[in-house]
Every structure is written in C-alpha cells, then in structure tokens.
DSSP file (Angstrom, degrees, kcal/mol; ACC not computed):
  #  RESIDUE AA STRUCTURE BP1 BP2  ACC     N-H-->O    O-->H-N    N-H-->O    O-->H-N    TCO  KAPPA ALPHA  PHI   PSI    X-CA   Y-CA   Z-CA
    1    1 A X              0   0    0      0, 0.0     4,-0.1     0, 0.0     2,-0.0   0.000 360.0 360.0 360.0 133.9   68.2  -87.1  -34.7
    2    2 A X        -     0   0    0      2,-0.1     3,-0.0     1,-0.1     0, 0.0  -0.275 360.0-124.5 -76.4 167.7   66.6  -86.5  -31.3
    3    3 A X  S    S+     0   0    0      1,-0.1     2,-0.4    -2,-0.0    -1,-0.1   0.953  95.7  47.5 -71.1 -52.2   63.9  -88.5  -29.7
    4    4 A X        -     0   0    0     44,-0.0     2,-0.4    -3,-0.0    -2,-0.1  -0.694  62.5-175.6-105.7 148.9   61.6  -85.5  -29.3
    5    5 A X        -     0   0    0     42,-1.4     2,-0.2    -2,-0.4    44,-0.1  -0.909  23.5-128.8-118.3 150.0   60.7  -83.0  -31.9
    6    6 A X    >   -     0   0    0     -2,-0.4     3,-1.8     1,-0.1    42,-0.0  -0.652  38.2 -69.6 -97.5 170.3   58.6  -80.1  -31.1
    7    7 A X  T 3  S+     0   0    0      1,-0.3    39,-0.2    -2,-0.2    -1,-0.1  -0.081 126.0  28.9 -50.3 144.7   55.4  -78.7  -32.8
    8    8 A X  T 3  S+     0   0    0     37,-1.6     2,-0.4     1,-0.2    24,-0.4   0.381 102.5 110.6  90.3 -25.9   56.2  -77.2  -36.1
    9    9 A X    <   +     0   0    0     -3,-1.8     2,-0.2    36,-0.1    -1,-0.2  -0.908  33.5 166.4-117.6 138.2   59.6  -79.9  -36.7
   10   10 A X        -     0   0    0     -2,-0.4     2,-0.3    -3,-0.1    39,-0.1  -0.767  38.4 -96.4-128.6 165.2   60.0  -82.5  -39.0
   11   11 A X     >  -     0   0    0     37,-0.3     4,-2.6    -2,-0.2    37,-0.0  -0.832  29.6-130.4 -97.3 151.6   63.0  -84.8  -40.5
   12   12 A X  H  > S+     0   0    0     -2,-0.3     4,-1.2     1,-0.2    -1,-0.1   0.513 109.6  53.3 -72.0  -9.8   64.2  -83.7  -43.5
   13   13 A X  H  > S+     0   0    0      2,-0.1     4,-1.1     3,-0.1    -1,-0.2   0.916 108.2  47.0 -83.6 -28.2   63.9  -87.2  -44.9
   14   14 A X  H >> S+     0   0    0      1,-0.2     3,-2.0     2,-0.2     4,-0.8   0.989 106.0  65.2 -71.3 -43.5   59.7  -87.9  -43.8
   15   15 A X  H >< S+     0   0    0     -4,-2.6     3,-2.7     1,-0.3    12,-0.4   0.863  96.4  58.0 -49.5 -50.7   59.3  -84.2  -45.4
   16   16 A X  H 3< S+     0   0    0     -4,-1.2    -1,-0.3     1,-0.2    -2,-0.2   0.824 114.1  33.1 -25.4 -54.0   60.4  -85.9  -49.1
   17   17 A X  H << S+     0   0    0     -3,-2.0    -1,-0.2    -4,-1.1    -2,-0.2   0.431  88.4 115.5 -97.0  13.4   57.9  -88.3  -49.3
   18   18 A X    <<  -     0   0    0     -3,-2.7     9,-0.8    -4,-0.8     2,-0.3  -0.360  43.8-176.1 -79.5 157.6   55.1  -86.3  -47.6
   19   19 A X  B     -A   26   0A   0      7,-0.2     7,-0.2    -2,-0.1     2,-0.1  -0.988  35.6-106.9-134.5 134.7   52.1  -85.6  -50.3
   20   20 A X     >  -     0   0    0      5,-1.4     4,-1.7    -2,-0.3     5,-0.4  -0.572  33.4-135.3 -69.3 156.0   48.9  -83.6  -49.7
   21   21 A X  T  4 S+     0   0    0     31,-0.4    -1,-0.2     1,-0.2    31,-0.0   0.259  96.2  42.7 -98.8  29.3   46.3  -86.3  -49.5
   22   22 A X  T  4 S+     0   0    0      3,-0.1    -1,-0.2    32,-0.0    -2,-0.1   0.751 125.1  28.8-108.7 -58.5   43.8  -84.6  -51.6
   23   23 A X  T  4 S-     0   0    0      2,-0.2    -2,-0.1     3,-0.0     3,-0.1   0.751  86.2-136.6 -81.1 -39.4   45.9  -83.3  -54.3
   24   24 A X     <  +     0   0    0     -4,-1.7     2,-0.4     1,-0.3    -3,-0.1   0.749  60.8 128.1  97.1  13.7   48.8  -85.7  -54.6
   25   25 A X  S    S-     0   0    0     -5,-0.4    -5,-1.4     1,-0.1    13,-0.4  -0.974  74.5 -99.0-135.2 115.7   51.4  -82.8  -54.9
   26   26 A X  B     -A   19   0A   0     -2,-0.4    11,-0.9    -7,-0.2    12,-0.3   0.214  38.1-137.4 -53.4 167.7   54.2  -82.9  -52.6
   27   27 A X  E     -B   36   0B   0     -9,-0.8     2,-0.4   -12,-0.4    -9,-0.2  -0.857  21.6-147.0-133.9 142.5   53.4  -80.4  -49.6
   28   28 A X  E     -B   35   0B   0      7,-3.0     7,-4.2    -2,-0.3     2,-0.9  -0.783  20.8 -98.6-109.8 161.7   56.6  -77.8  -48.2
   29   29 A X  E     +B   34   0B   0     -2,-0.4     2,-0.3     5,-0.2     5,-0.2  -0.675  45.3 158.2-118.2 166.6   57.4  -76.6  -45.3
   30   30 A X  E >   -B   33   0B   0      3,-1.4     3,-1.5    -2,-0.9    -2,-0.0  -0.996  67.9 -18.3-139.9 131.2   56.5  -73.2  -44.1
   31   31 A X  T 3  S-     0   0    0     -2,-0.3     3,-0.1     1,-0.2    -1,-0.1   0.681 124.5 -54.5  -7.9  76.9   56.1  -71.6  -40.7
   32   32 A X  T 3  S+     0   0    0    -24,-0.4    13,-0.4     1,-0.3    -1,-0.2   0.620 119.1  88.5   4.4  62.6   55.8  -75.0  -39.2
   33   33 A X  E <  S-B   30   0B   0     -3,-1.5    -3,-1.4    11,-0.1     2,-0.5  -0.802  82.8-102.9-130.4-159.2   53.2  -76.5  -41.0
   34   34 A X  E     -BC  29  43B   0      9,-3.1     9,-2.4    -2,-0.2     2,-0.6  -0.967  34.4-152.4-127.1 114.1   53.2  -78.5  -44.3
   35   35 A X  E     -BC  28  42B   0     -7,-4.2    -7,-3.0    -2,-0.5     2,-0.3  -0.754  11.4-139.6 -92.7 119.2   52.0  -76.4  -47.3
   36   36 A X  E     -B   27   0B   0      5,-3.0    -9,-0.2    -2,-0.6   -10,-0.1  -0.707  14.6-148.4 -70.9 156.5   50.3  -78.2  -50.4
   37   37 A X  S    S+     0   0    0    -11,-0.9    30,-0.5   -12,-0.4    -1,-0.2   0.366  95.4  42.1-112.4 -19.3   52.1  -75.9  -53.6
   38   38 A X  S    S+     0   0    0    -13,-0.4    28,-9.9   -12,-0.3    29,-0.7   0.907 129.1  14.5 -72.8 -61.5   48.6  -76.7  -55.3
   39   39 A X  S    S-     0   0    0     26,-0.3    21,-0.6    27,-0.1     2,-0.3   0.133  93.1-138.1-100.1  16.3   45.1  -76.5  -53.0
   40   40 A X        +     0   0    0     19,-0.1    21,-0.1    -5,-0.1    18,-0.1   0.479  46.7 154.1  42.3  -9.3   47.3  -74.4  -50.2
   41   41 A X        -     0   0    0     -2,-0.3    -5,-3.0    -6,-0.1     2,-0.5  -0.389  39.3-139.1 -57.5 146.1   45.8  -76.2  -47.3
   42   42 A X  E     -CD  35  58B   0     16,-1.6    16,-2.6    -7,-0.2    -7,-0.2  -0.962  11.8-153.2-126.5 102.8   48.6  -76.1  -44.2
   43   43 A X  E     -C   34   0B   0     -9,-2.4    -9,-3.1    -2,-0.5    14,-0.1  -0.514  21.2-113.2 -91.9 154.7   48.7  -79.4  -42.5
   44   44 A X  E     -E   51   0C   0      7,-0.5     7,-2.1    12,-0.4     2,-0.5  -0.369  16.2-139.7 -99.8 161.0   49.8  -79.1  -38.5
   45   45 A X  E     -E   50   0C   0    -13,-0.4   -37,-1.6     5,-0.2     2,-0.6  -0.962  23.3-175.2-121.9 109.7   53.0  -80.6  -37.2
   46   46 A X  E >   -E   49   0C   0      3,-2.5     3,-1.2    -2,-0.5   -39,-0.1  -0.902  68.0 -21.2 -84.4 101.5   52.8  -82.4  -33.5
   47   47 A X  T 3  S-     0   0    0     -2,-0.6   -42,-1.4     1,-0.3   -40,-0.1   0.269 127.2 -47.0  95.7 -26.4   55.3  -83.6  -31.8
   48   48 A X  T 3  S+     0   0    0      1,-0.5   -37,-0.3   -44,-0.1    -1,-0.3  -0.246 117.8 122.9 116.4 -21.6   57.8  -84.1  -34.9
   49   49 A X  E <   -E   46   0C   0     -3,-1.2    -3,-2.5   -44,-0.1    -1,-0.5  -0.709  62.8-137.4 -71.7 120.1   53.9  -86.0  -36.8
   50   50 A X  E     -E   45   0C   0     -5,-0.3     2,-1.1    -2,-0.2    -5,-0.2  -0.734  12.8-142.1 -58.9 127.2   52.9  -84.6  -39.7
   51   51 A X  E     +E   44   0C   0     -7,-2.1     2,-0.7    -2,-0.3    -7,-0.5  -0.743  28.3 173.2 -68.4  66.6   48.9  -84.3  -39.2
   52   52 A X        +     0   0    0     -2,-1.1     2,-0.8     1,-0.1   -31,-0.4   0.055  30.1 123.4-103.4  45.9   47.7  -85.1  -42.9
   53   53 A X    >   -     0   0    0     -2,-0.7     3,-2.2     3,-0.2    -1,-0.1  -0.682  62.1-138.2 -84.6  72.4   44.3  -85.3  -42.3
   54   54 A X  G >  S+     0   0    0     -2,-0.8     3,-1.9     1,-0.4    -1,-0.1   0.330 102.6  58.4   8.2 -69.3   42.1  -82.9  -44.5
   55   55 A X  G 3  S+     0   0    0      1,-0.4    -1,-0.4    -3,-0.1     2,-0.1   0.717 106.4  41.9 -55.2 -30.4   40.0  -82.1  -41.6
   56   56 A X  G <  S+     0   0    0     -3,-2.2   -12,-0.4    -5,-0.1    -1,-0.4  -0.287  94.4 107.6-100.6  37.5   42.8  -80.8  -39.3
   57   57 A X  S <  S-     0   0    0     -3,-1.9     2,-0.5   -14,-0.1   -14,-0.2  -0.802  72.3-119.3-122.4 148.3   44.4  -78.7  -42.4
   58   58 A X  B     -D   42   0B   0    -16,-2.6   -16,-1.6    -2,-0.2     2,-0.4  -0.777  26.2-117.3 -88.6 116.3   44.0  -74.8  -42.5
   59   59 A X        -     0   0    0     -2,-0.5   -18,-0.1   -18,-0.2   -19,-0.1  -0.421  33.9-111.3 -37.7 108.4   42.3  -73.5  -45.3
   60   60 A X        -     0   0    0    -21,-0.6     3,-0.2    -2,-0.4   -19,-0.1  -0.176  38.6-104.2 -77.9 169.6   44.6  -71.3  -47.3
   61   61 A X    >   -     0   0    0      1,-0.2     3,-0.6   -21,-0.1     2,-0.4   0.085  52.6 -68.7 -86.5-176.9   43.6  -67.6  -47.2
   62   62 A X  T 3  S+     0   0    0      1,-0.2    -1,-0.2     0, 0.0     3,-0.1  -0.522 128.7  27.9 -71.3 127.5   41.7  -65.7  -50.4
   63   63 A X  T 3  S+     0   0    0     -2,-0.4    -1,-0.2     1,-0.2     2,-0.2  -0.231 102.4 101.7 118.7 -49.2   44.2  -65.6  -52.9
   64   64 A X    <   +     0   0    0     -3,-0.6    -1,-0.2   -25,-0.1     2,-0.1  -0.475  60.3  28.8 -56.7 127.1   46.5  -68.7  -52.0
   65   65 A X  S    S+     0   0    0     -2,-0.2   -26,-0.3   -25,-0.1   -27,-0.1  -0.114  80.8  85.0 121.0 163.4   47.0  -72.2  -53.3
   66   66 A X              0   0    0    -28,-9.9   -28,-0.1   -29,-0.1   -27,-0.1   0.898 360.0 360.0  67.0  35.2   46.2  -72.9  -57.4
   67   67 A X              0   0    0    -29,-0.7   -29,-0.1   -30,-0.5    -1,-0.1   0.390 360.0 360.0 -61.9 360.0   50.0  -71.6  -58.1
C-alpha cells in the first residue's frame, strides 16, 4: 500500500468496517465518495480519510437513499 492516497481512494480493508454515522448501515464506494445504501448521504474522501462527519456529507439527490 502506498503512503499517499489521493482524494476519492481508500484501502479496501478501512472501507469494510466503515458505517454511516447516522444510520449504522455500512456505507459503499461510489465515484469516490462513501455512499450510505440507506439515508444516501456521500461522505468525501481526503487524502486516502474517509470524512464521516454528517456535516461534510452530500445530501443524496430527490429520489435517492431509502433503498
């Protein structure tokens, strides 16, 4: 594994245990962010750091998230 990751990359191993922290429901990823599969919010990736802070998550759009 390299030192630096760029925005948008994760290890495949943090991505396993990551969980949105509102919902509790493991989050995927999807054109580097981290998608919760319940509430749809799309948490940011910095650096190879998952951002999972509600306030920095993109709202999902009308229609998304509740799957």
């Amino acid at each position: 594994m390299s030192g630096h990751q760029k925005d948008g990359e994760i290890s495949k191993r943090l991505l396993e245990i990551l969980a949105c922290p509102l919902c509790k429901v493991r989050v995927e990823l999807s054109e580097g962010r981290l998608v919760c599969g319940k509430c749809g919010r799309r948490y940011p990736i910095r650096e190879g750091i998952p951002i999972m802070l509600p306030e920095e998550a993109e709202m999902p759009e009308a229609g998304e998230g509740e799957r």
